[in-house]
C-alpha positions as CSV (number, residue, x, y, z in Angstrom):
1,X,-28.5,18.1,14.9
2,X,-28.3,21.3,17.3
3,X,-24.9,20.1,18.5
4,X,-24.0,19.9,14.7
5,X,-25.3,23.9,14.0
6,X,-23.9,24.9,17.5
7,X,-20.7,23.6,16.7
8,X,-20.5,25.0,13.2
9,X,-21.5,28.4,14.5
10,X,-19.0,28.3,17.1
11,X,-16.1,27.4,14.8
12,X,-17.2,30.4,12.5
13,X,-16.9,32.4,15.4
14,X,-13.4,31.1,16.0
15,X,-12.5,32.0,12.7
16,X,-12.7,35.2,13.4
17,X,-11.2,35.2,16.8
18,X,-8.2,33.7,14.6
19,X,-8.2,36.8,12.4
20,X,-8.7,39.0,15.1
21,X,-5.3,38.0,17.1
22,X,-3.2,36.8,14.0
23,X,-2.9,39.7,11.1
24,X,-2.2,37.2,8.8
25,X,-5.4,35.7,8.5
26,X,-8.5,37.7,7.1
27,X,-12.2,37.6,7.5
28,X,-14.3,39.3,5.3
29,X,-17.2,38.6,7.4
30,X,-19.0,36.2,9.9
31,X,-20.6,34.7,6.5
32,X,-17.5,34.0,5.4
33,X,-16.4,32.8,8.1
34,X,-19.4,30.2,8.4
35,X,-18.7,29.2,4.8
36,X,-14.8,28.5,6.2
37,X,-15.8,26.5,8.8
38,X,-17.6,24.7,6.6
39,X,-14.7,24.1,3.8
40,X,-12.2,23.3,6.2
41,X,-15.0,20.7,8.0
42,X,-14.9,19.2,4.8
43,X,-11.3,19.5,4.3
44,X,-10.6,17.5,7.2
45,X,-13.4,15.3,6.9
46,X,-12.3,14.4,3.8
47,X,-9.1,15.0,2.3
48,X,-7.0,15.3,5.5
49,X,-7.2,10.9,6.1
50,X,-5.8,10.5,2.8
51,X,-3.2,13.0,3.1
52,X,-2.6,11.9,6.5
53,X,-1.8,8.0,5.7
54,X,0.1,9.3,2.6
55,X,2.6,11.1,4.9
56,X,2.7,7.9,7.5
57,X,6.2,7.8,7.3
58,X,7.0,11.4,7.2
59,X,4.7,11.9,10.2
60,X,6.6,8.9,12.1
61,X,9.7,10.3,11.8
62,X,9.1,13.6,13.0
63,X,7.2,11.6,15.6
64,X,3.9,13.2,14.5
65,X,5.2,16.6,14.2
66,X,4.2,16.9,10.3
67,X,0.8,16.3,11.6
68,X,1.0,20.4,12.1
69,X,1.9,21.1,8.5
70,X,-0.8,18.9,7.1
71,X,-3.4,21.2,9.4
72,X,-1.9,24.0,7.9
73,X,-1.9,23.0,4.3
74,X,-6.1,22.4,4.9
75,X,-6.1,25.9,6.4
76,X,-4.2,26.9,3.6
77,X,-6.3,25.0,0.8
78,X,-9.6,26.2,2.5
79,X,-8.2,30.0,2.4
80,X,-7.5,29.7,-1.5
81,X,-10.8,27.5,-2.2
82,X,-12.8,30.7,-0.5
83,X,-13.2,34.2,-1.1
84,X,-13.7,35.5,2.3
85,X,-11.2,34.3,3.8
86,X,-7.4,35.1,3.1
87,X,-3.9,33.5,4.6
88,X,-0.5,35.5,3.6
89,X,1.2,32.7,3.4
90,X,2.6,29.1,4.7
91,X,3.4,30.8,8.3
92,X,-0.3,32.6,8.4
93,X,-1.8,29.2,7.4
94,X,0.4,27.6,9.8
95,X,-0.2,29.9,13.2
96,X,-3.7,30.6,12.3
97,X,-4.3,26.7,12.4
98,X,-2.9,25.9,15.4
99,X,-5.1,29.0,17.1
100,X,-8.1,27.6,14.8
101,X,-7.0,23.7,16.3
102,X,-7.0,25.3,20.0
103,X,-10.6,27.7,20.0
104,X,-11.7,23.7,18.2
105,X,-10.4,22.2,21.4
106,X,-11.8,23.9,23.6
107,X,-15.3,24.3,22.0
108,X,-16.0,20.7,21.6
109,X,-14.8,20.1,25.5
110,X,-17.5,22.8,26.2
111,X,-20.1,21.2,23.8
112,X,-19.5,17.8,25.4
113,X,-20.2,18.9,28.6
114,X,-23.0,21.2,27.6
115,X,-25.0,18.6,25.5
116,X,-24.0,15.6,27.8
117,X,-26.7,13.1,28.0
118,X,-27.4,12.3,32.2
């Protein structure tokens, strides 16, 4: 459960790291942020599958390129579903995801090693 909180706070974080080095994302605040992370955890979790085996073709084709613009429609969903958190457009949703993907990369890498069991 601590891994779970951890993460969550560290993907908040990264959400603002995002907004920080892209002008077209925006912040309002790390609360916001923490409510982002969490709409876009659910986003993923949840709609992201279904949108992901409805492009199955598409995403074969382009040999899994689209795979990008369904991370940035999620970005972009989560961005219009929330308050405190605002994309300009497509290309915002798009860069700011694939930042957002990257700091998400790299913080699970550092929670596996951190909370690997010996």
């Amino acid at each position: 459960m601590l891994k779970v909180i951890v993460r969550w706070l560290l993907l908040a974080a990264a959400l603002l790291l995002v907004a920080h080095l892209y002008p077209g994302v925006r912040v309002s605040s790390f609360g916001a942020a923490m409510g982002a992370a969490l709409v876009l955890g659910l986003l993923n979790a949840l709609v992201r599958p279904l949108l992901v085996l409805l492009t199955l073709p598409v995403t074969l084709l382009t040999l899994g390129l689209f795979l990008f613009i369904i991370n940035a429609l999620m970005f972009w969903a989560a961005a219009s579903l929330l308050q405190g958190l605002e994309v300009t457009g497509f290309t915002a949703a798009l860069i700011g995801s694939l930042i957002y993907s990257a700091c998400g990369l790299v913080i699970d890498v550092a929670l596996e090693r951190l909370f690997q069991r010996g």
